[in-house]
mmCIF file of the N, C-alpha and C atoms, coordinates in Angstrom:
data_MODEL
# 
_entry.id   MODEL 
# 
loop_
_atom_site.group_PDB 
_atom_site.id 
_atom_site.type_symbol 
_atom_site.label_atom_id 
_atom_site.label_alt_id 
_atom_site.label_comp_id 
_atom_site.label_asym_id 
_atom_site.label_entity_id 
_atom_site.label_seq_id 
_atom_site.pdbx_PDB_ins_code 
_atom_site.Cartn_x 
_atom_site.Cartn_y 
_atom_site.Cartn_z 
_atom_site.occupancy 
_atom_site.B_iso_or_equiv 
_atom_site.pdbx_formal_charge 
_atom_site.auth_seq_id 
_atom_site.auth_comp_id 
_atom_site.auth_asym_id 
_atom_site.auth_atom_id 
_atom_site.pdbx_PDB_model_num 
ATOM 1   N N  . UNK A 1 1  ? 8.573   7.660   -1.320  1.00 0.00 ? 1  UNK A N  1 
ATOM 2   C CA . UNK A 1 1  ? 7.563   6.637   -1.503  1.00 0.00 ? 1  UNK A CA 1 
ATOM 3   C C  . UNK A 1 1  ? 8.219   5.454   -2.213  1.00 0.00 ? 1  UNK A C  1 
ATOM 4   N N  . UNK A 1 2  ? 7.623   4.553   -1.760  1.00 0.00 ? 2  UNK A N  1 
ATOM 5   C CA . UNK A 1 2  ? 8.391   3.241   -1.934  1.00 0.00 ? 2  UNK A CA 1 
ATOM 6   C C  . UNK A 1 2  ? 7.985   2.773   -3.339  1.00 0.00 ? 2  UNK A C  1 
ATOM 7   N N  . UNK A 1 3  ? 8.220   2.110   -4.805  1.00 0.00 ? 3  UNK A N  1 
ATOM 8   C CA . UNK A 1 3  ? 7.756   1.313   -5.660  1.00 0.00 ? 3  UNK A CA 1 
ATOM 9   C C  . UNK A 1 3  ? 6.504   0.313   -5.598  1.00 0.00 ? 3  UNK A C  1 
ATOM 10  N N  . UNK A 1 4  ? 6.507   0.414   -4.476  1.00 0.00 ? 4  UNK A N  1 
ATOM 11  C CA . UNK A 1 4  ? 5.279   -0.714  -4.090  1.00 0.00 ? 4  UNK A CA 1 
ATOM 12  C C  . UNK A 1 4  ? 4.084   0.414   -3.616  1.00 0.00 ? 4  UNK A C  1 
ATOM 13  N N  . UNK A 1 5  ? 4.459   1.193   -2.528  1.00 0.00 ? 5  UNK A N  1 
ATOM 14  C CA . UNK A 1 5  ? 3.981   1.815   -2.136  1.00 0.00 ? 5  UNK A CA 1 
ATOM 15  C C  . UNK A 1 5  ? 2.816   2.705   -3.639  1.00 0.00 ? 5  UNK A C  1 
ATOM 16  N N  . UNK A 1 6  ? 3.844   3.590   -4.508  1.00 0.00 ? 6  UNK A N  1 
ATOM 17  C CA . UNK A 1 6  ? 3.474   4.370   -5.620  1.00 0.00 ? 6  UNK A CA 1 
ATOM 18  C C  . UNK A 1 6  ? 2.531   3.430   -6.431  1.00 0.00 ? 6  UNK A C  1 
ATOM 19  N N  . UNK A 1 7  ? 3.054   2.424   -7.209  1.00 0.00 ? 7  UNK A N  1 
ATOM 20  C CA . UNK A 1 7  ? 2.044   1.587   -7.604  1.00 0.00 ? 7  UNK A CA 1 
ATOM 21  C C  . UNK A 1 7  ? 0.851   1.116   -7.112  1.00 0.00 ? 7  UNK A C  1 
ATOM 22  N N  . UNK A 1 8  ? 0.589   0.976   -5.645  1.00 0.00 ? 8  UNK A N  1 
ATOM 23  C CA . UNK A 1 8  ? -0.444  0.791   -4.777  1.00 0.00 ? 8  UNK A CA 1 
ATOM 24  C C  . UNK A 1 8  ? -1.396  1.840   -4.971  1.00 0.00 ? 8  UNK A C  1 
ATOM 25  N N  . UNK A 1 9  ? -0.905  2.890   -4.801  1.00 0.00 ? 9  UNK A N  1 
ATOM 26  C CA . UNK A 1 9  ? -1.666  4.421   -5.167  1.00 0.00 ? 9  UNK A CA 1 
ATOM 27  C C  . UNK A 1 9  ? -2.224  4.323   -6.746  1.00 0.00 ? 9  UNK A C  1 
ATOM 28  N N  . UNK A 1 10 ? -1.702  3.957   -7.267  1.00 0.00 ? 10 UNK A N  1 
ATOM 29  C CA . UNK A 1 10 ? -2.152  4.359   -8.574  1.00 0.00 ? 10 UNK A CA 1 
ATOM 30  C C  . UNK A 1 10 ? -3.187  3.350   -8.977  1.00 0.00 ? 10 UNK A C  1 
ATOM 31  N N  . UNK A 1 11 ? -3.481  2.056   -8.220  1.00 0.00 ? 11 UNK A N  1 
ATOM 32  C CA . UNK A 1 11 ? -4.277  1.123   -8.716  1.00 0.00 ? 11 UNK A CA 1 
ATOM 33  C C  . UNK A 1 11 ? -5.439  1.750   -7.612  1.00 0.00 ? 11 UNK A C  1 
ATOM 34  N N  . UNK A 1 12 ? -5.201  2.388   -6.797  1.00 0.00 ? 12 UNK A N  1 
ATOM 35  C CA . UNK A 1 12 ? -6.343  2.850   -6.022  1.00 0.00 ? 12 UNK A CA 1 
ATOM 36  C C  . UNK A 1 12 ? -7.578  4.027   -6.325  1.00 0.00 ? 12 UNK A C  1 
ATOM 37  N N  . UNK A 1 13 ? -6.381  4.535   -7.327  1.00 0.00 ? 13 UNK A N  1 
ATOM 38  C CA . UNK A 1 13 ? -6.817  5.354   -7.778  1.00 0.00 ? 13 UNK A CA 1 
ATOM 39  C C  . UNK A 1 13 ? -7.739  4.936   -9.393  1.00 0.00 ? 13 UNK A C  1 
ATOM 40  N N  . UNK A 1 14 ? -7.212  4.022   -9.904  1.00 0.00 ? 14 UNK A N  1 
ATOM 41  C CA . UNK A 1 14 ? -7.809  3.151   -10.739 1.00 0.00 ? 14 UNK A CA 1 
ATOM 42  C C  . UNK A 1 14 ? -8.878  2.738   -10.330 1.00 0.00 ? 14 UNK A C  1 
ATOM 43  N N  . UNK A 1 15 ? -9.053  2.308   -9.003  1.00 0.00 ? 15 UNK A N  1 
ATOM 44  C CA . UNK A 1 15 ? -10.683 1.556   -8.315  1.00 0.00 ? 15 UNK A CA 1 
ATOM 45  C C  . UNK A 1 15 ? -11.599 2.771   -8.280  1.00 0.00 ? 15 UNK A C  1 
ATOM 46  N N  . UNK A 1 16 ? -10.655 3.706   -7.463  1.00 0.00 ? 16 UNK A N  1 
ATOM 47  C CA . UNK A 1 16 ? -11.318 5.245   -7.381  1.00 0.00 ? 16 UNK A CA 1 
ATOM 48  C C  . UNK A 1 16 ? -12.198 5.296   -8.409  1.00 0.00 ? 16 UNK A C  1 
ATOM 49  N N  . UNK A 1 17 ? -11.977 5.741   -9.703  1.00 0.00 ? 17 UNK A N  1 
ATOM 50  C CA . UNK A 1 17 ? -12.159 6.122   -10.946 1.00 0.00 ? 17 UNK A CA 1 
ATOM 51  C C  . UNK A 1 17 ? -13.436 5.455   -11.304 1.00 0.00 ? 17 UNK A C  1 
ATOM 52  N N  . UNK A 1 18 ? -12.935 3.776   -11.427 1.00 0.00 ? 18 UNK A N  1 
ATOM 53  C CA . UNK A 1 18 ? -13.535 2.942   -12.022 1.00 0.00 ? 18 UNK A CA 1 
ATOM 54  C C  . UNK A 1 18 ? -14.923 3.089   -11.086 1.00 0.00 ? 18 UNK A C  1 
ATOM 55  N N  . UNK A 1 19 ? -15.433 2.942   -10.160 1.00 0.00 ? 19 UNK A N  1 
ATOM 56  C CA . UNK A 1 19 ? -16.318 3.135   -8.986  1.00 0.00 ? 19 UNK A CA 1 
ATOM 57  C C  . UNK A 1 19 ? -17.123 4.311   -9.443  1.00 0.00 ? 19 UNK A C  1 
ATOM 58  N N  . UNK A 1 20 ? -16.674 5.689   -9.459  1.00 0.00 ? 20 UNK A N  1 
ATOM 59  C CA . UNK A 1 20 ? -16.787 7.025   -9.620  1.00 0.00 ? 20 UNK A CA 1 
ATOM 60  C C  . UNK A 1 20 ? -17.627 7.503   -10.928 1.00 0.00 ? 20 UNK A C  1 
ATOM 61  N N  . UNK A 1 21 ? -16.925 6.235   -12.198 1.00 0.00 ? 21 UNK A N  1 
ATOM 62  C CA . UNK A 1 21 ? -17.386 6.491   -13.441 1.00 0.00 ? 21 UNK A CA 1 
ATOM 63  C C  . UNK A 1 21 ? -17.846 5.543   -14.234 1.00 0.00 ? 21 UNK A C  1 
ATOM 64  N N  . UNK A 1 22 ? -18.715 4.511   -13.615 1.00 0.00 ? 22 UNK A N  1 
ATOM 65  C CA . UNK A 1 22 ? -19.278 3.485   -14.112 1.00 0.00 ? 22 UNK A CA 1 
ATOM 66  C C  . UNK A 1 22 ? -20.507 2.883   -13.396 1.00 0.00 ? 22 UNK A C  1 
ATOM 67  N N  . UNK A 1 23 ? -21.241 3.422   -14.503 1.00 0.00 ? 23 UNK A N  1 
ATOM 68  C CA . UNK A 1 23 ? -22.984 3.651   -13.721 1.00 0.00 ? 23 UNK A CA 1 
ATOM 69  C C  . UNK A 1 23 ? -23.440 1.986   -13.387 1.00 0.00 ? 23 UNK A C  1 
ATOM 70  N N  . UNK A 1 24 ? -22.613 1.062   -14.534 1.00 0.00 ? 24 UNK A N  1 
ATOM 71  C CA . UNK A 1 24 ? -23.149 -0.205  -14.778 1.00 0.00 ? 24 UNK A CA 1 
ATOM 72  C C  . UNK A 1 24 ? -22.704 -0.872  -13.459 1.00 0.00 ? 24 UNK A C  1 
ATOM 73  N N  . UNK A 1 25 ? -21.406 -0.490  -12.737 1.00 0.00 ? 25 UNK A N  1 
ATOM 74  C CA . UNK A 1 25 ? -20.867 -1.373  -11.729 1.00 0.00 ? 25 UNK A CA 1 
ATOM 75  C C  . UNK A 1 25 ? -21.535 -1.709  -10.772 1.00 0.00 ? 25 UNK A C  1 
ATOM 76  N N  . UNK A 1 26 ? -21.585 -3.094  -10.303 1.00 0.00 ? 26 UNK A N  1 
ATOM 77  C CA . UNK A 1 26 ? -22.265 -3.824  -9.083  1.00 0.00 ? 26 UNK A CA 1 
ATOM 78  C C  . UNK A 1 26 ? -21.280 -4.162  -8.349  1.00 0.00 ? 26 UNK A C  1 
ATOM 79  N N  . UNK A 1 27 ? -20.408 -4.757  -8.667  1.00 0.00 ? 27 UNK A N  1 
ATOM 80  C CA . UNK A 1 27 ? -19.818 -5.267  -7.653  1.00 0.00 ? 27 UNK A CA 1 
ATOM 81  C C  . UNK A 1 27 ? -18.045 -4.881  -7.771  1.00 0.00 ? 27 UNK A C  1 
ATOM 82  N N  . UNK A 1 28 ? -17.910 -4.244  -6.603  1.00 0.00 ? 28 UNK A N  1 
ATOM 83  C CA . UNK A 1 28 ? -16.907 -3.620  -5.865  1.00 0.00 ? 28 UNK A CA 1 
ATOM 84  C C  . UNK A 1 28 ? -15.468 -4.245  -6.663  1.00 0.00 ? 28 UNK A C  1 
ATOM 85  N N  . UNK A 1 29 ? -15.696 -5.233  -5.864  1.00 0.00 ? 29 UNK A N  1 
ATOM 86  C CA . UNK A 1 29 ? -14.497 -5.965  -5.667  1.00 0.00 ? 29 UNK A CA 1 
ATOM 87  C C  . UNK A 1 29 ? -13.892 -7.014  -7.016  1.00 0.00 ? 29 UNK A C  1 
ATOM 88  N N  . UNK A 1 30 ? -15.156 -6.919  -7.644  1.00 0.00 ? 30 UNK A N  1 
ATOM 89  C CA . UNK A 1 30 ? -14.594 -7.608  -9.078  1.00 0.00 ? 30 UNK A CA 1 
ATOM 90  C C  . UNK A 1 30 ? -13.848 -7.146  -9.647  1.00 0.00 ? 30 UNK A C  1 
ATOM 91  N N  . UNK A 1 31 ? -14.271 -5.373  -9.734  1.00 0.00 ? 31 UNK A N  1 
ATOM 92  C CA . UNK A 1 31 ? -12.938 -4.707  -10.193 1.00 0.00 ? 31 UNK A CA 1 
ATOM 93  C C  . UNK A 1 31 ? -12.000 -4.253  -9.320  1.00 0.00 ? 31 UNK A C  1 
ATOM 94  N N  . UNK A 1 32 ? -11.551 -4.811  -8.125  1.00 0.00 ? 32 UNK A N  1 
ATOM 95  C CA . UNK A 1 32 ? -10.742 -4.415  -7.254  1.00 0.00 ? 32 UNK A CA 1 
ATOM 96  C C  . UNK A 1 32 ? -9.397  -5.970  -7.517  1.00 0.00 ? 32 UNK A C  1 
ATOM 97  N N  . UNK A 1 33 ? -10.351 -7.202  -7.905  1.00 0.00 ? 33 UNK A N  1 
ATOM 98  C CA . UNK A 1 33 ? -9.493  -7.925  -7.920  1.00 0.00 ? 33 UNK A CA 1 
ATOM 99  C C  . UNK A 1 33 ? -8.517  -8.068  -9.537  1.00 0.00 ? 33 UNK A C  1 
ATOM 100 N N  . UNK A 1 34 ? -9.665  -7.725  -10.482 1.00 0.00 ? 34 UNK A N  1 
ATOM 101 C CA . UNK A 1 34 ? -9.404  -7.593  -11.717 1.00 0.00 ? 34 UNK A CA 1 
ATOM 102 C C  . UNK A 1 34 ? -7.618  -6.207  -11.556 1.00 0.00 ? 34 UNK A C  1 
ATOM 103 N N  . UNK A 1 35 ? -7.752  -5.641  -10.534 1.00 0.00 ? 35 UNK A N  1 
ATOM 104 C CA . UNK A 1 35 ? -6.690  -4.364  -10.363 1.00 0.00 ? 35 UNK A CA 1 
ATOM 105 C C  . UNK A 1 35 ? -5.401  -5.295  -9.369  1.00 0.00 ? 35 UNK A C  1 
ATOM 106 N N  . UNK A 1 36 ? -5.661  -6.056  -9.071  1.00 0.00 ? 36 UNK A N  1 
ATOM 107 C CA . UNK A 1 36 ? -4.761  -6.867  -8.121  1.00 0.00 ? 36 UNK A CA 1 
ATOM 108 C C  . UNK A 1 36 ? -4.795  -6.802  -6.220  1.00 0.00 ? 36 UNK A C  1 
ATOM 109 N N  . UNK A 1 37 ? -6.146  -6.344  -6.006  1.00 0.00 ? 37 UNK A N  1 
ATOM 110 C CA . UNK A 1 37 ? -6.458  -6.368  -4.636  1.00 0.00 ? 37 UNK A CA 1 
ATOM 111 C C  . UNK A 1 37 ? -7.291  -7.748  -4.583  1.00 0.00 ? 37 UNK A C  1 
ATOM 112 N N  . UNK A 1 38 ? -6.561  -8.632  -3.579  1.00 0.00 ? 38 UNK A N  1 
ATOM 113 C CA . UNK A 1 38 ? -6.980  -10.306 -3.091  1.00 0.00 ? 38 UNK A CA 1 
ATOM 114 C C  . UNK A 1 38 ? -7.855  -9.671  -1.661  1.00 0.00 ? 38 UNK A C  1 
ATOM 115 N N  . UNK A 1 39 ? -6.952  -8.957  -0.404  1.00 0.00 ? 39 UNK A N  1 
ATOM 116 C CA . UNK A 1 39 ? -7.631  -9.151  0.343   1.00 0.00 ? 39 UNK A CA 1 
ATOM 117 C C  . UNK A 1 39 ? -8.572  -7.593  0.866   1.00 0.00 ? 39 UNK A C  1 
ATOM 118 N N  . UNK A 1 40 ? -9.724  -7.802  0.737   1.00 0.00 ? 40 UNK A N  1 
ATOM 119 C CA . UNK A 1 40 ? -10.550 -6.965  0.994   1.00 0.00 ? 40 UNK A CA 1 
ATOM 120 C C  . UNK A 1 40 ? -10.247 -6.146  2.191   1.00 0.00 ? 40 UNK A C  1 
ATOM 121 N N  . UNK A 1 41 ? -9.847  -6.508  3.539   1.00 0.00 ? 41 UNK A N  1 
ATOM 122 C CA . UNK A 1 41 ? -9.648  -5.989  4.675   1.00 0.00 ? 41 UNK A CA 1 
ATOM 123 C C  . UNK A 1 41 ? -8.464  -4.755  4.279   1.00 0.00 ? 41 UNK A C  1 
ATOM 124 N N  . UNK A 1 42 ? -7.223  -5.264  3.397   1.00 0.00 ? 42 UNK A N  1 
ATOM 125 C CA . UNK A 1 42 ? -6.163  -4.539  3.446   1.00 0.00 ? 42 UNK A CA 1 
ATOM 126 C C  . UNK A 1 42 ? -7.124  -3.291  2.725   1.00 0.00 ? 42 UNK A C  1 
ATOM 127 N N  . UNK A 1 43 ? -7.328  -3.762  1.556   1.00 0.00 ? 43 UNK A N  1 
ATOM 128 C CA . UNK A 1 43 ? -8.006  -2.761  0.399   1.00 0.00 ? 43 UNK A CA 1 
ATOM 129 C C  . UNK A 1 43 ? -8.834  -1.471  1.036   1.00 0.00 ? 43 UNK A C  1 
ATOM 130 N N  . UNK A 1 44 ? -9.773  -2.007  1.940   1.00 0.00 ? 44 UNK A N  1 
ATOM 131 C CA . UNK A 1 44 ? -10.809 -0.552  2.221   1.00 0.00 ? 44 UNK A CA 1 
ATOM 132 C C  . UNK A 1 44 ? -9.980  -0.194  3.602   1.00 0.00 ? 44 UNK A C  1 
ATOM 133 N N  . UNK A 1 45 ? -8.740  -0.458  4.013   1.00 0.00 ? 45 UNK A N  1 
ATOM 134 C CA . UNK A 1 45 ? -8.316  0.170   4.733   1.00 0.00 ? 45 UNK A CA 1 
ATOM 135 C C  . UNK A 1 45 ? -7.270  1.260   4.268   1.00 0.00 ? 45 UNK A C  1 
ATOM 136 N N  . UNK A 1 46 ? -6.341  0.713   2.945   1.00 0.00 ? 46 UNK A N  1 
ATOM 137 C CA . UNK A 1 46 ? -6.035  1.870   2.226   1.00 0.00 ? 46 UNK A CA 1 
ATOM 138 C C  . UNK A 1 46 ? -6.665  2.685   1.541   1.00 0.00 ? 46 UNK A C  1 
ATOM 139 N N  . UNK A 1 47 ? -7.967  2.154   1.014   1.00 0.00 ? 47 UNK A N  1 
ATOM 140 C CA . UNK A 1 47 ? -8.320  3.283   0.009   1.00 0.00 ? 47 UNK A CA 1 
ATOM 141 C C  . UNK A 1 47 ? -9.365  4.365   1.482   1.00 0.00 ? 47 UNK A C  1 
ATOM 142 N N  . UNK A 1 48 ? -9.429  3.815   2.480   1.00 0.00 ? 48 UNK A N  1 
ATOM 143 C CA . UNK A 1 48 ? -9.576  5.030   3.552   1.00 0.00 ? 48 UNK A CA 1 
ATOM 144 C C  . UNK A 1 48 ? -8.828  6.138   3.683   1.00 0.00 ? 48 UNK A C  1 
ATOM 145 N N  . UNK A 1 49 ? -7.653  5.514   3.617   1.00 0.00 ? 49 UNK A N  1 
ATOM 146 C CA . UNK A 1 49 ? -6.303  6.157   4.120   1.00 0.00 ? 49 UNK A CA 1 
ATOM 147 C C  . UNK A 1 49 ? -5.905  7.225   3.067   1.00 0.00 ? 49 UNK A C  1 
ATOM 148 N N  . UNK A 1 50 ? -5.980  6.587   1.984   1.00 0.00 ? 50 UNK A N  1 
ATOM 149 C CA . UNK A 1 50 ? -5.998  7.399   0.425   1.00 0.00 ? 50 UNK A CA 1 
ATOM 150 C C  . UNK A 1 50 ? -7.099  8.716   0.345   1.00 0.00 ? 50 UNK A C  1 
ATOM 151 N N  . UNK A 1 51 ? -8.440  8.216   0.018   1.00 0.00 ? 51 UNK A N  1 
ATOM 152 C CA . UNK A 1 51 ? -9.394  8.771   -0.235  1.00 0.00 ? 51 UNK A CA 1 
ATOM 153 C C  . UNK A 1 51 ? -10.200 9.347   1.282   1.00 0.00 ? 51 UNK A C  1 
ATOM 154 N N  . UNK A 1 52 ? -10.439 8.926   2.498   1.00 0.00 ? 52 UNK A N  1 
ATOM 155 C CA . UNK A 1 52 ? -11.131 9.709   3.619   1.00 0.00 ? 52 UNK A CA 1 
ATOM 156 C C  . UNK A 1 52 ? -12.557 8.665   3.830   1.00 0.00 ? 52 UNK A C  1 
ATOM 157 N N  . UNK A 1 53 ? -12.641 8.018   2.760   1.00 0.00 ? 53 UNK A N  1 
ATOM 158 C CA . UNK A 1 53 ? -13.812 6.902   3.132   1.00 0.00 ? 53 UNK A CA 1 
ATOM 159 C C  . UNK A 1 53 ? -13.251 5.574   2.618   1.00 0.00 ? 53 UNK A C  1 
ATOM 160 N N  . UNK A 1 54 ? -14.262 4.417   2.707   1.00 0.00 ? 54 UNK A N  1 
ATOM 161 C CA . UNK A 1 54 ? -14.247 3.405   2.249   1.00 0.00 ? 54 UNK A CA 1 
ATOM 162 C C  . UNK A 1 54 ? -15.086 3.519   1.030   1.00 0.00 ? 54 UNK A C  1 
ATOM 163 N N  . UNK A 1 55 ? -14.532 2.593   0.397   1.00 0.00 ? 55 UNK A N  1 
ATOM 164 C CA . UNK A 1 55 ? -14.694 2.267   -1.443  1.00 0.00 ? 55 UNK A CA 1 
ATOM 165 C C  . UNK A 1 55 ? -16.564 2.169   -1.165  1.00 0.00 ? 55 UNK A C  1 
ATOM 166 N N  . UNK A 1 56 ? -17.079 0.963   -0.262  1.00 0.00 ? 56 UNK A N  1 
ATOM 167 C CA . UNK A 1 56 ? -18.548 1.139   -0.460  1.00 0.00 ? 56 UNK A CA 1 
ATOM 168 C C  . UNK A 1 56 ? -18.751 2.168   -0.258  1.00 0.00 ? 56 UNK A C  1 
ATOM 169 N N  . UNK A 1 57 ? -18.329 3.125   0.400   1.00 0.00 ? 57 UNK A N  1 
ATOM 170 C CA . UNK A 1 57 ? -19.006 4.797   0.491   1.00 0.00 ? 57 UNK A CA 1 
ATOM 171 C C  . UNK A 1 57 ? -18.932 5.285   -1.059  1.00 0.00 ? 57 UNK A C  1 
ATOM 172 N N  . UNK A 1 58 ? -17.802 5.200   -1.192  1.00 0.00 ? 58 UNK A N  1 
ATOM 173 C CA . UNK A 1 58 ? -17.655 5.720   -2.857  1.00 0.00 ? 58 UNK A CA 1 
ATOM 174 C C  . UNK A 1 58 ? -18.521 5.240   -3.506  1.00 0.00 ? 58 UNK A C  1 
ATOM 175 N N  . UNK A 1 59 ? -19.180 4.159   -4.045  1.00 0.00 ? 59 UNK A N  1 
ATOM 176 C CA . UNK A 1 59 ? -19.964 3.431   -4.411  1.00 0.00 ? 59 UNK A CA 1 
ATOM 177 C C  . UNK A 1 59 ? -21.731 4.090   -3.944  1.00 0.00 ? 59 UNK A C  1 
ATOM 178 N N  . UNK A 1 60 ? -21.835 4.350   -3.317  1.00 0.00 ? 60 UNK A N  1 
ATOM 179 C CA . UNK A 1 60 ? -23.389 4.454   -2.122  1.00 0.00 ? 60 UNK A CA 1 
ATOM 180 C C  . UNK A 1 60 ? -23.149 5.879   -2.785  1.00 0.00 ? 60 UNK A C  1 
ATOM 181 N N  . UNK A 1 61 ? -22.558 6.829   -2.699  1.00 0.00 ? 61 UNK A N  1 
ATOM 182 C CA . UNK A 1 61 ? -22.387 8.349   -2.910  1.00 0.00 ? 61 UNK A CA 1 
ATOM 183 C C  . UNK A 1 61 ? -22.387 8.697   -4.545  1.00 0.00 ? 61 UNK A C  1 
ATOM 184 N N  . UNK A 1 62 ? -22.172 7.980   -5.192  1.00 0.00 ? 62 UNK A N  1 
ATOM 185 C CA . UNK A 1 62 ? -22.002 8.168   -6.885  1.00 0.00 ? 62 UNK A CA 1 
ATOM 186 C C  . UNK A 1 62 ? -22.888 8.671   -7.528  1.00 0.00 ? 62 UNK A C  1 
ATOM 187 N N  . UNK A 1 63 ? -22.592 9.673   -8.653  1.00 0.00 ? 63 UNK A N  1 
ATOM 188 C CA . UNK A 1 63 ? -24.021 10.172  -9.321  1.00 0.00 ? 63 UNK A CA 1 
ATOM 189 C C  . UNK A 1 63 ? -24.142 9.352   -10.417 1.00 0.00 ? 63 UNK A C  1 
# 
């Protein structure tokens, strides 16, 4: 795995989290950009690839 690659994972996993464990969150992508994701298209196509859904699923599914 590439340096870019590994770091990519780990901020995804950061959105993961952040999404997962924050009842207050509205909006997605504030903390996606606050993590260093600009373009939305790339973003919910890795964190598919990562996780098996897209981030709004994660979001819609949360307890």
């Amino acid at each position: 795995m590439s340096p870019q690659n590994y770091f990519k994972k780990l901020r995804l996993n950061a959105l993961h989290q952040s999404i997962t464990q924050n009842p207050e969150l509205t909006l997605i992508y504030q903390i996606a950009e606050e993590l260093g994701f600009f373009e939305r298209g790339h973003l919910a196509s890795d964190y598919k690839q990562l996780f098996g859904y897209f981030p709004s699923e994660t979001f819609k599914n949360r307890t």
